[in-house]
C-alpha positions as CSV (number, residue, x, y, z in Angstrom):
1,X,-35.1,36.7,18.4
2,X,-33.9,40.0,17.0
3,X,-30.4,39.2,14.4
4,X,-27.9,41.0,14.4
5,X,-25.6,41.4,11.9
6,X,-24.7,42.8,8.2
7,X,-27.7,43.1,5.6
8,X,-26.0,39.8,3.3
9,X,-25.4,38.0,6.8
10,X,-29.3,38.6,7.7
11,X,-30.5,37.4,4.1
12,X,-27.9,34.5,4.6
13,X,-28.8,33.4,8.1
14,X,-32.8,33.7,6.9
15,X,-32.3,31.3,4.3
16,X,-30.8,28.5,6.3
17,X,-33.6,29.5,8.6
18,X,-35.3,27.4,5.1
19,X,-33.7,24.3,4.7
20,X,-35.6,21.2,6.5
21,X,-33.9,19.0,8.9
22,X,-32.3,16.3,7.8
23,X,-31.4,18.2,4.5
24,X,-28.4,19.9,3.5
25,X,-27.0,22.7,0.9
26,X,-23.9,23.3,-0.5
27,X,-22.3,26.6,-0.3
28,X,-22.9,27.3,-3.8
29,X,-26.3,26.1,-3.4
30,X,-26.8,28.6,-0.4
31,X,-25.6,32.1,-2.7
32,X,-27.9,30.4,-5.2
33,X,-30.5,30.7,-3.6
34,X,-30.6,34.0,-2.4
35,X,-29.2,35.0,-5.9
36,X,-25.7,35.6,-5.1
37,X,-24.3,32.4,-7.4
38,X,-20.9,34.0,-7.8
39,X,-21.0,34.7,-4.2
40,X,-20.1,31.4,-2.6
41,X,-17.2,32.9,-0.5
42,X,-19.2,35.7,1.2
43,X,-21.8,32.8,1.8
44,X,-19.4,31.3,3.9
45,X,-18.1,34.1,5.2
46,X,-21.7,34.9,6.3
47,X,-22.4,31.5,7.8
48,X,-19.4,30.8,9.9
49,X,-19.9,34.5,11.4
50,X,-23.2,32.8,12.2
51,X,-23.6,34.0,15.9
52,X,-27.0,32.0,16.7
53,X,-25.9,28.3,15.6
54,X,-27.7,26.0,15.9
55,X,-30.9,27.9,15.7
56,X,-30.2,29.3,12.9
57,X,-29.2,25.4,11.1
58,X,-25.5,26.4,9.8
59,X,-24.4,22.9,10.3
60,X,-26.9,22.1,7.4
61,X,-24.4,23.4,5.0
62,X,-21.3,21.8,3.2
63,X,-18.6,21.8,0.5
64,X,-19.5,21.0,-3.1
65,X,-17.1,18.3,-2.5
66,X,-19.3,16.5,-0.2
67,X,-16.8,17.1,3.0
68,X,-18.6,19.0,6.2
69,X,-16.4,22.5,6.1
70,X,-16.4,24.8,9.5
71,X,-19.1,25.2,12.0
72,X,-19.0,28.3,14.0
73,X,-21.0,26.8,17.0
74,X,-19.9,25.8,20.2
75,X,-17.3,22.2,20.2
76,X,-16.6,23.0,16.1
77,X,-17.0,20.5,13.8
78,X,-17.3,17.7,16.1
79,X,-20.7,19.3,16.7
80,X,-21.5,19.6,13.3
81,X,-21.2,16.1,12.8
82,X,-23.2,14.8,15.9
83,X,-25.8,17.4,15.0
84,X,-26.4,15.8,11.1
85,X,-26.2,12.8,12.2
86,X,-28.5,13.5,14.9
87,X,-31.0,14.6,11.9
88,X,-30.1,11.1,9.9
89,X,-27.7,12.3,7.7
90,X,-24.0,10.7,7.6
91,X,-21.3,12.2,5.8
């Protein structure tokens, strides 16, 4: 599969390619990693402009405050929650 998309979406979209099923990030956790820490918003700016959910696991990541966020895949959120809990996580 050849991405397409903005140099910070690409290094965005690779990491998620990262976290295991059944795991989840938080946004900060996410610009963190691919140190951006003070980057959190253009994180999520970068995953819900994720074109290639779920292959590329967006629905693995969340707010700091625990609650699920967007989901830029097909059927929204509802998705996002049948595909964690698909993967044995319940939020």
């Amino acid at each position: 599969m050849i991405l397409k998309g903005t140099k910070f979406q690409l290094k965005v979209w690779k990491y998620l390619k990262t976290i295991p099923k059944g795991q989840i990030r938080t946004y900060s956790e996410v610009a963190k990693a691919i140190n951006k820490p003070k980057a959190v918003r253009a994180v999520a700016n970068a995953i819900g402009k994720n074109p290639y959910a779920p292959k590329i696991p967006c629905h693995r990541v969340i707010r700091s405050d625990g609650s699920l966020g967007g989901y830029s895949g097909r059927g929204g959120i509802n998705t996002k929650k049948k595909l964690l809990k698909l993967e044995g996580i319940s939020i």
